[in-house]
mmCIF file of the N, C-alpha and C atoms, coordinates in Angstrom:
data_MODEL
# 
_entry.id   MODEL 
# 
loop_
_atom_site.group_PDB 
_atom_site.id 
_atom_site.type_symbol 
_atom_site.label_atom_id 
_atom_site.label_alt_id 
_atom_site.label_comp_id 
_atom_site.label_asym_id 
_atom_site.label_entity_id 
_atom_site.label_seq_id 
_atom_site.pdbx_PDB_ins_code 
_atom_site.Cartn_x 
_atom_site.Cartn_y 
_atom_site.Cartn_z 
_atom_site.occupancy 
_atom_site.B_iso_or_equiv 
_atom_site.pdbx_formal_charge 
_atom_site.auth_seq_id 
_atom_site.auth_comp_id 
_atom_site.auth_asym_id 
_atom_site.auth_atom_id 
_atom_site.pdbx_PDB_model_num 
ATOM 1   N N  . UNK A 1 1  ? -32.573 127.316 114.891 1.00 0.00 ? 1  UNK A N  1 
ATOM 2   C CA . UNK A 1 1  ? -32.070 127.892 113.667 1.00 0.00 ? 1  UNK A CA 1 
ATOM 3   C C  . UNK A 1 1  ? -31.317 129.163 114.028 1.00 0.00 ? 1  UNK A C  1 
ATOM 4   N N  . UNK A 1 2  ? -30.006 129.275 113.617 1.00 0.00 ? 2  UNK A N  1 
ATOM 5   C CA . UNK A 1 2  ? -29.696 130.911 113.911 1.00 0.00 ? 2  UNK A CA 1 
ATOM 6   C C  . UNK A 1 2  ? -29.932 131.754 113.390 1.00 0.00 ? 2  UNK A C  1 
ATOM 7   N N  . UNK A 1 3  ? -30.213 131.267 112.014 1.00 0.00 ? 3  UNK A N  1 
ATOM 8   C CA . UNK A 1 3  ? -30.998 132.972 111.368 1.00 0.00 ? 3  UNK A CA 1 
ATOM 9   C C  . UNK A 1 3  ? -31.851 132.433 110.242 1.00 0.00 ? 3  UNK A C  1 
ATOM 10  N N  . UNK A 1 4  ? -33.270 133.350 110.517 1.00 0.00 ? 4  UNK A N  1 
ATOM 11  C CA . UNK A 1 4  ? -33.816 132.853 109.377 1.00 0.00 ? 4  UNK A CA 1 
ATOM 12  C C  . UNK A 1 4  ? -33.719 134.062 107.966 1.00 0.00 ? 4  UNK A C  1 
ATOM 13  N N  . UNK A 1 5  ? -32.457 134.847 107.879 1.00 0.00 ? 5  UNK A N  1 
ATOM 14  C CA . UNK A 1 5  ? -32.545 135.629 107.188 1.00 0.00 ? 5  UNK A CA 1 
ATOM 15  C C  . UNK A 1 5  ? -32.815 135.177 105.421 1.00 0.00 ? 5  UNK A C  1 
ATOM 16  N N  . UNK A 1 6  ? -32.475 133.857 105.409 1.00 0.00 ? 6  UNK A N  1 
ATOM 17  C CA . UNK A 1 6  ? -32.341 133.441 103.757 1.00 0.00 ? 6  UNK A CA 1 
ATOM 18  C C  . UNK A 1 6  ? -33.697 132.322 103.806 1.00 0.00 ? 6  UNK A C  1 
ATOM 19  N N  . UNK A 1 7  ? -34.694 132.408 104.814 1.00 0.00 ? 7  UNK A N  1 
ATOM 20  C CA . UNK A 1 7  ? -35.896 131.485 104.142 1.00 0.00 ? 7  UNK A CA 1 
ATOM 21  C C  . UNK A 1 7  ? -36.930 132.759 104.317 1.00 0.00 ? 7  UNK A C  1 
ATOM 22  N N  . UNK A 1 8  ? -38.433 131.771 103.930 1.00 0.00 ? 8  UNK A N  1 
ATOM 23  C CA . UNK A 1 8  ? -39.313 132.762 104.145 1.00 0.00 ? 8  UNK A CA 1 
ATOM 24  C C  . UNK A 1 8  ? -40.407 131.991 103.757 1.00 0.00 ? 8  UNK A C  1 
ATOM 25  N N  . UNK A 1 9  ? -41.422 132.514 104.918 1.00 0.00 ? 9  UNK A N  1 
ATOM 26  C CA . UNK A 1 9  ? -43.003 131.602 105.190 1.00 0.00 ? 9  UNK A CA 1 
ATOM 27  C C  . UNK A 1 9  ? -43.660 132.198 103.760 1.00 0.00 ? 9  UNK A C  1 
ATOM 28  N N  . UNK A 1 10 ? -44.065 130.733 103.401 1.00 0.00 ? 10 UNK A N  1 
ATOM 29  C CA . UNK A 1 10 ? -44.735 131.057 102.025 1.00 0.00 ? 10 UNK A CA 1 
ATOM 30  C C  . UNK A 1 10 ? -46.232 130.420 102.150 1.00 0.00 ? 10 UNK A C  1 
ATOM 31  N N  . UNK A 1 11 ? -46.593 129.741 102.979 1.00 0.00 ? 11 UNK A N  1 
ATOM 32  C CA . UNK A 1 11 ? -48.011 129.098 103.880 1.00 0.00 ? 11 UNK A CA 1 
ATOM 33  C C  . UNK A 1 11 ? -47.736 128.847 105.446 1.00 0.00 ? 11 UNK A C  1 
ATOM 34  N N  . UNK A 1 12 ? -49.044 129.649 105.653 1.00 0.00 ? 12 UNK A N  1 
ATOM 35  C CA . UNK A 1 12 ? -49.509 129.403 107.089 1.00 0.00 ? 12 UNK A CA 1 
ATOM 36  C C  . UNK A 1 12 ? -49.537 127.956 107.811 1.00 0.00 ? 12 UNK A C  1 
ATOM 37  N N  . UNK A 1 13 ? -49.052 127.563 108.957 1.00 0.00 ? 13 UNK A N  1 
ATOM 38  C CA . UNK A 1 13 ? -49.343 126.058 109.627 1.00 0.00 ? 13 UNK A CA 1 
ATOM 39  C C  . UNK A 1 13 ? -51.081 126.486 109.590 1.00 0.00 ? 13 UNK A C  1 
ATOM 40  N N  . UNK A 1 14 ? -51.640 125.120 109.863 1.00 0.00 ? 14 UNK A N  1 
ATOM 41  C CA . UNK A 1 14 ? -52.780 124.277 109.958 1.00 0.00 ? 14 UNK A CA 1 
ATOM 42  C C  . UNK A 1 14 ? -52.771 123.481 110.892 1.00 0.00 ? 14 UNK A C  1 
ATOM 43  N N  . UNK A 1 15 ? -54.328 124.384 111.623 1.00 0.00 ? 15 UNK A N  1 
ATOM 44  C CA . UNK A 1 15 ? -54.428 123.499 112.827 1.00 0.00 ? 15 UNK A CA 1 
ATOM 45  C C  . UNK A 1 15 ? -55.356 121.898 112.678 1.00 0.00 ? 15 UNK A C  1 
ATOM 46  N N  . UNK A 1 16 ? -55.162 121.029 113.173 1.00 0.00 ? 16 UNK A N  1 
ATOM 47  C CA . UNK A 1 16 ? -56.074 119.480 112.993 1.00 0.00 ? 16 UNK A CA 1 
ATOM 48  C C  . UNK A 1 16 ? -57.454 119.804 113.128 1.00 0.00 ? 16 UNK A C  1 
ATOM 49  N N  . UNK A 1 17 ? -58.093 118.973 112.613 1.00 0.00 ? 17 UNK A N  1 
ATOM 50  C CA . UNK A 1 17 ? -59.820 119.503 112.754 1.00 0.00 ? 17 UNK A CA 1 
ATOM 51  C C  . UNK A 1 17 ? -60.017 118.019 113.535 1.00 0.00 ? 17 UNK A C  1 
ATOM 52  N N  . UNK A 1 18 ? -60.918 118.488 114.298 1.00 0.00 ? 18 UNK A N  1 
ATOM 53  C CA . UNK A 1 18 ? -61.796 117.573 115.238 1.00 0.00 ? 18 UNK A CA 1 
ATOM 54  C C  . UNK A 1 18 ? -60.400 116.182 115.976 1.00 0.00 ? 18 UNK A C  1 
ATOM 55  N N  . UNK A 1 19 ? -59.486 116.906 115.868 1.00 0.00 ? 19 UNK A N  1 
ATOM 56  C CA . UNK A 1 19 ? -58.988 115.427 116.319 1.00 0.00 ? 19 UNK A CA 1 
ATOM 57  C C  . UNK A 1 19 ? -58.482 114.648 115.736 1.00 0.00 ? 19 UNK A C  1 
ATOM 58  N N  . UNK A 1 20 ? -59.013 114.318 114.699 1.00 0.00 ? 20 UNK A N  1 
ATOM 59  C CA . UNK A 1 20 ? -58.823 113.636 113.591 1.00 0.00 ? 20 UNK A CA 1 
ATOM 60  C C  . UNK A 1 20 ? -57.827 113.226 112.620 1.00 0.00 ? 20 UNK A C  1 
ATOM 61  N N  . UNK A 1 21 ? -57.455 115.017 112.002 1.00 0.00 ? 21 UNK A N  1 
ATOM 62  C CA . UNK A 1 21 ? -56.139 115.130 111.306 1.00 0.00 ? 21 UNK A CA 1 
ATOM 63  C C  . UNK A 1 21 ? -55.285 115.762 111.985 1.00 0.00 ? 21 UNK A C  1 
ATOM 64  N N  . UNK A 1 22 ? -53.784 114.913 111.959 1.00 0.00 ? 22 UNK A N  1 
ATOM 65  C CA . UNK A 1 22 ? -52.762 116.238 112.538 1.00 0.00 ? 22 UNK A CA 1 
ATOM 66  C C  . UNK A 1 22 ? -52.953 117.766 112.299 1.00 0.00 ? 22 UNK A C  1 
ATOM 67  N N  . UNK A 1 23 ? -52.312 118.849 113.091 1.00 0.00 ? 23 UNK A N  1 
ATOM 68  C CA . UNK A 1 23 ? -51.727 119.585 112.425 1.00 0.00 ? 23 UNK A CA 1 
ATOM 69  C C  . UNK A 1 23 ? -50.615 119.604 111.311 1.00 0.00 ? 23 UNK A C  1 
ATOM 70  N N  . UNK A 1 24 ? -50.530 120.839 110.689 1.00 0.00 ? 24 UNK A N  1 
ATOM 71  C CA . UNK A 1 24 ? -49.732 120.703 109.887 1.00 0.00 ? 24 UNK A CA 1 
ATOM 72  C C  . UNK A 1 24 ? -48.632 122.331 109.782 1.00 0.00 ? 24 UNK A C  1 
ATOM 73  N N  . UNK A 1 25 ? -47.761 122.067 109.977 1.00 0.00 ? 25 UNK A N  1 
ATOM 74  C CA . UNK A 1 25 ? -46.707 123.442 110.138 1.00 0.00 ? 25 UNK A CA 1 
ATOM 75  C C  . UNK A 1 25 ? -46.395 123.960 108.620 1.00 0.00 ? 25 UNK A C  1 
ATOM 76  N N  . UNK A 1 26 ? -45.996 125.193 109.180 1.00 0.00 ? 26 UNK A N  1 
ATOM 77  C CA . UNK A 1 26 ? -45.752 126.067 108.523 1.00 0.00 ? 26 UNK A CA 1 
ATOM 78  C C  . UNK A 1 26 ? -44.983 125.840 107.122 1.00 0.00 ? 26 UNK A C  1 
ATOM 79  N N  . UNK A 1 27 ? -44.944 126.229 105.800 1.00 0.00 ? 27 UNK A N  1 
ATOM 80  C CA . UNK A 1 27 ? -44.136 125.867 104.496 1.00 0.00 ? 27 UNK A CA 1 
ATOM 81  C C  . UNK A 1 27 ? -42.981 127.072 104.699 1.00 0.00 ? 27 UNK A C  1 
ATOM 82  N N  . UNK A 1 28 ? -41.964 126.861 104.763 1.00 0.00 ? 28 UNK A N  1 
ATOM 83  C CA . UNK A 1 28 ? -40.657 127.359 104.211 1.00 0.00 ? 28 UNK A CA 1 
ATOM 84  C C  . UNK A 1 28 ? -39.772 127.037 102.928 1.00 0.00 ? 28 UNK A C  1 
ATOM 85  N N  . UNK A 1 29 ? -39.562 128.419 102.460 1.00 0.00 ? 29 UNK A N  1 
ATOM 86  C CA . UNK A 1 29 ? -38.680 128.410 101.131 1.00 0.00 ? 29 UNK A CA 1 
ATOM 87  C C  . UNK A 1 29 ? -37.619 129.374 101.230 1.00 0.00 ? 29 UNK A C  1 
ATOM 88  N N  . UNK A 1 30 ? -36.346 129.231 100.617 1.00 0.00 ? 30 UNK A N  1 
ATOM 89  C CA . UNK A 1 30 ? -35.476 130.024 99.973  1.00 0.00 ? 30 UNK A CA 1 
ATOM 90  C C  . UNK A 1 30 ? -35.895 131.273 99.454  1.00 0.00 ? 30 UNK A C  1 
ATOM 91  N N  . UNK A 1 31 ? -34.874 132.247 99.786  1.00 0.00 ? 31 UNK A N  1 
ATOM 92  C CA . UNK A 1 31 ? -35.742 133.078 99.452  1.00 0.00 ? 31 UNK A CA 1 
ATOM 93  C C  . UNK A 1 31 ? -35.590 133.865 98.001  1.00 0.00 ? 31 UNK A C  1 
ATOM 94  N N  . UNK A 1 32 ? -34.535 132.636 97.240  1.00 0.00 ? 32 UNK A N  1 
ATOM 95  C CA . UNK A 1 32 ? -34.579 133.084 96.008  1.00 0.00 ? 32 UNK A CA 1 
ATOM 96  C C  . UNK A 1 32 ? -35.590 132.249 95.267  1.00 0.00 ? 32 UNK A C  1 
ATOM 97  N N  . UNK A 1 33 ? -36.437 131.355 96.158  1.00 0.00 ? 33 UNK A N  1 
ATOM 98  C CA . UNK A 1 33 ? -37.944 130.277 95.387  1.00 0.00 ? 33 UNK A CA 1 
ATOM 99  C C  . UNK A 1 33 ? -39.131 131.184 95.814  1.00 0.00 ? 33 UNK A C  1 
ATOM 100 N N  . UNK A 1 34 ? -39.328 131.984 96.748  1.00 0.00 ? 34 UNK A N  1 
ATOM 101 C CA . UNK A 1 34 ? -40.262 132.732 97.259  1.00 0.00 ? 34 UNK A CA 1 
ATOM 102 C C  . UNK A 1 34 ? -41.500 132.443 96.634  1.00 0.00 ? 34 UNK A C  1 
ATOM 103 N N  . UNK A 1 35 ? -40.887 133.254 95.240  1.00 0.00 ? 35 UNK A N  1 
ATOM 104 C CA . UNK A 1 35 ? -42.419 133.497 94.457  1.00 0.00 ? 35 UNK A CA 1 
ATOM 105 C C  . UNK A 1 35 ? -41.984 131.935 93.603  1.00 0.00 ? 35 UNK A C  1 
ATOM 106 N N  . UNK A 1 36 ? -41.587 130.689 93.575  1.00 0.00 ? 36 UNK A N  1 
ATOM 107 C CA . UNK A 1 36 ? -41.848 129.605 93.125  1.00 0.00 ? 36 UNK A CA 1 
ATOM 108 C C  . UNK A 1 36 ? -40.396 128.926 92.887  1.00 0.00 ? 36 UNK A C  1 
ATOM 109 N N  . UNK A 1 37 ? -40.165 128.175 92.672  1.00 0.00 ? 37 UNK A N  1 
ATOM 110 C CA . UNK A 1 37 ? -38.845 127.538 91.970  1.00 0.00 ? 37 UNK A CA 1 
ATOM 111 C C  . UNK A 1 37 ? -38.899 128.055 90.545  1.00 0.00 ? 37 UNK A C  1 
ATOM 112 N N  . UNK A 1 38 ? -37.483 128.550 90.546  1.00 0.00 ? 38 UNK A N  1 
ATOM 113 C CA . UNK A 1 38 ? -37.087 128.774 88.647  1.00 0.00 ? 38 UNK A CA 1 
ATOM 114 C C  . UNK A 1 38 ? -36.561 127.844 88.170  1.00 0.00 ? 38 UNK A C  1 
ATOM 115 N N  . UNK A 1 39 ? -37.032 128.428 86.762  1.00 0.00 ? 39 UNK A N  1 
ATOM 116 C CA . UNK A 1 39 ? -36.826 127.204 85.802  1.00 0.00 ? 39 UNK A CA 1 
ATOM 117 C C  . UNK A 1 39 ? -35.803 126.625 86.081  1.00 0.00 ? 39 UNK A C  1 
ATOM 118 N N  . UNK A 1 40 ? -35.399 125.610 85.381  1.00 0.00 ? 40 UNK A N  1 
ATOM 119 C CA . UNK A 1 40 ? -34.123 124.717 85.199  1.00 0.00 ? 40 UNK A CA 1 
ATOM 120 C C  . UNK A 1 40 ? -33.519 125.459 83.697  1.00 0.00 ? 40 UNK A C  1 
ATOM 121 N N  . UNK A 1 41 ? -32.141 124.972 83.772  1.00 0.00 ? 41 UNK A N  1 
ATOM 122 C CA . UNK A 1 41 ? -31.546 125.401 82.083  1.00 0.00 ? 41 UNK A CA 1 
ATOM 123 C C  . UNK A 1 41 ? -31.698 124.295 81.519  1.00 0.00 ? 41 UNK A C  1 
ATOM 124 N N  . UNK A 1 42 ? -32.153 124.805 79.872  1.00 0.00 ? 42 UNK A N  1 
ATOM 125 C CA . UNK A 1 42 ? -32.630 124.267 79.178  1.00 0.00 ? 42 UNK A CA 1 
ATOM 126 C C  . UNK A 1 42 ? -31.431 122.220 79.196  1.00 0.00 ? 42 UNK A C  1 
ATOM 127 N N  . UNK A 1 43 ? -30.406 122.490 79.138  1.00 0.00 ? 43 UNK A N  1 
ATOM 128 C CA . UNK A 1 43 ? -29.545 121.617 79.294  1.00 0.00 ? 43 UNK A CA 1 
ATOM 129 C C  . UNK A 1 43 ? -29.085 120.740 80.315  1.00 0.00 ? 43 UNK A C  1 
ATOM 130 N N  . UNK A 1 44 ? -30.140 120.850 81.850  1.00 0.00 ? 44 UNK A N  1 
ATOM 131 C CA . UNK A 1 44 ? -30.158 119.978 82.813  1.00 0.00 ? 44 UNK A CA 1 
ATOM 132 C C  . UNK A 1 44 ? -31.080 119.215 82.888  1.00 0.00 ? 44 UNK A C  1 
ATOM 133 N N  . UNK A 1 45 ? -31.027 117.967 82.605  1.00 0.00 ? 45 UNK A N  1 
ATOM 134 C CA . UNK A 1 45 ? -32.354 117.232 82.795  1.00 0.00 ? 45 UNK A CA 1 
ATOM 135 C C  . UNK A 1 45 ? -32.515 116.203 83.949  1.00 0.00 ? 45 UNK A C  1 
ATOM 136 N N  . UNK A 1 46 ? -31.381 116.177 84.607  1.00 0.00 ? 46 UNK A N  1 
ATOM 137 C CA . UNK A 1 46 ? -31.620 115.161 85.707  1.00 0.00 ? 46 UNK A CA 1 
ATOM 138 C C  . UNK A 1 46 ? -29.810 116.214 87.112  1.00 0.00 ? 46 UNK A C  1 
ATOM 139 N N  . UNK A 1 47 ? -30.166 114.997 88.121  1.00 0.00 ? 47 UNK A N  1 
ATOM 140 C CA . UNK A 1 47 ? -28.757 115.774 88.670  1.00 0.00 ? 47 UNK A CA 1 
ATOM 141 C C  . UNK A 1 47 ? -27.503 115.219 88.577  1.00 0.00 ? 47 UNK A C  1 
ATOM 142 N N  . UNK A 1 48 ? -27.686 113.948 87.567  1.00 0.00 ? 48 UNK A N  1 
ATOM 143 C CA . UNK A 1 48 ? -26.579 113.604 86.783  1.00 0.00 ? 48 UNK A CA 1 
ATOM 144 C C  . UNK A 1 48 ? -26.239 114.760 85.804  1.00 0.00 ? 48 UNK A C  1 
ATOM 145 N N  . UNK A 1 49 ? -26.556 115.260 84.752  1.00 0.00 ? 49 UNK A N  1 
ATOM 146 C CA . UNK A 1 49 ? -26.131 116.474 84.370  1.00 0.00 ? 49 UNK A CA 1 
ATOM 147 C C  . UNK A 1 49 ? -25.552 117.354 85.103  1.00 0.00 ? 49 UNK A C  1 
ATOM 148 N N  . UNK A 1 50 ? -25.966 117.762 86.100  1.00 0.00 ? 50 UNK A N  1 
ATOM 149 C CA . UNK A 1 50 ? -25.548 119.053 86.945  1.00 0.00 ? 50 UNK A CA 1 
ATOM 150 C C  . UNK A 1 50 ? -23.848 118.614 87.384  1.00 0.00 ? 50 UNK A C  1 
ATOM 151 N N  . UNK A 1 51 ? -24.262 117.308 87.818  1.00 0.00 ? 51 UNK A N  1 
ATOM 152 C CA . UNK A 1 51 ? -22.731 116.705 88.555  1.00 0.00 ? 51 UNK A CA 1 
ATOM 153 C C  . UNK A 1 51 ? -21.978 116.453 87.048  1.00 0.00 ? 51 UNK A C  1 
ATOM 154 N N  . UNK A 1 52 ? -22.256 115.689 86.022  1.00 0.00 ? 52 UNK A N  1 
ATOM 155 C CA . UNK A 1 52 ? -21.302 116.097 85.148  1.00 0.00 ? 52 UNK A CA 1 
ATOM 156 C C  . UNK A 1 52 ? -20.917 116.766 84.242  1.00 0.00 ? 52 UNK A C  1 
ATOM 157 N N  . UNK A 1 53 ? -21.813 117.766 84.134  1.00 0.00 ? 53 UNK A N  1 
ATOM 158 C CA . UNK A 1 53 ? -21.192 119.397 83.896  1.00 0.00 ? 53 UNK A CA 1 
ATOM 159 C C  . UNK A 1 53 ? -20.432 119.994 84.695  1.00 0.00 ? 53 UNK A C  1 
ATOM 160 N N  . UNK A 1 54 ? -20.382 120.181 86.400  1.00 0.00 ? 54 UNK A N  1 
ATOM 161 C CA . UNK A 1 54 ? -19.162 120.328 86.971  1.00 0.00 ? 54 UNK A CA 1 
ATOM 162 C C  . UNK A 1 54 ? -17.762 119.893 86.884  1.00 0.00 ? 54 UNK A C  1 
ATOM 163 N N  . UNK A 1 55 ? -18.234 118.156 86.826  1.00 0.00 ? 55 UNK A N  1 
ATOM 164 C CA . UNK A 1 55 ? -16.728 117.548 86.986  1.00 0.00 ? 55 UNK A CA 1 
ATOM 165 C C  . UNK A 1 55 ? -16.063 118.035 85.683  1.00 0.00 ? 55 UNK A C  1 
ATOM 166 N N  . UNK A 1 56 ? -16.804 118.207 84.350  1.00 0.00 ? 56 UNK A N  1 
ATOM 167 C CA . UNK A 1 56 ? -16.118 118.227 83.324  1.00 0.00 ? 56 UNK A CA 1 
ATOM 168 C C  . UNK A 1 56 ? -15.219 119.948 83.737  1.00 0.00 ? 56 UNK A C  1 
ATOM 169 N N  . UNK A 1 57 ? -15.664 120.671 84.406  1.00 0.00 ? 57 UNK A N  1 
ATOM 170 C CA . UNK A 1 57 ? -15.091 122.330 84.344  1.00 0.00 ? 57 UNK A CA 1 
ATOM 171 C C  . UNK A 1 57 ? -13.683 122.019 84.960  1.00 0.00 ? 57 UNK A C  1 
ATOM 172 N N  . UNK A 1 58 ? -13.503 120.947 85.869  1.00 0.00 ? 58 UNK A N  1 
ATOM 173 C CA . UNK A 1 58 ? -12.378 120.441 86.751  1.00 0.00 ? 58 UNK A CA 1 
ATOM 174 C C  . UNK A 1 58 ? -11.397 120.577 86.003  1.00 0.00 ? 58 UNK A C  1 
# 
């Protein structure tokens, strides 16, 4: 990665117990999700919306 200036560790990796279960690495987020994902606008309900609310600005 060349920079991790725009993510940020939001959970610790996990080591496997007994063998058994993998480990499990570290959670990374954006670091505008940090403290969670924000809402959606009230007027997007899928990412068909998103894509044709753009095309229509064209």
């Amino acid at each position: 990665m060349a920079t991790d200036r725009f993510i940020v560790e939001v959970e610790k990796g996990k080591e496997g117990v007994d063998g058994g279960s993998p480990s499990v690495g570290s959670v990374y987020r954006s670091i505008y999700a940090k403290d969670g994902f924000p809402e959606p606008a009230d007027d997007l309900l899928s990412c068909w919306d998103i894509f044709r609310l753009d095309i229509s600005l064209l």
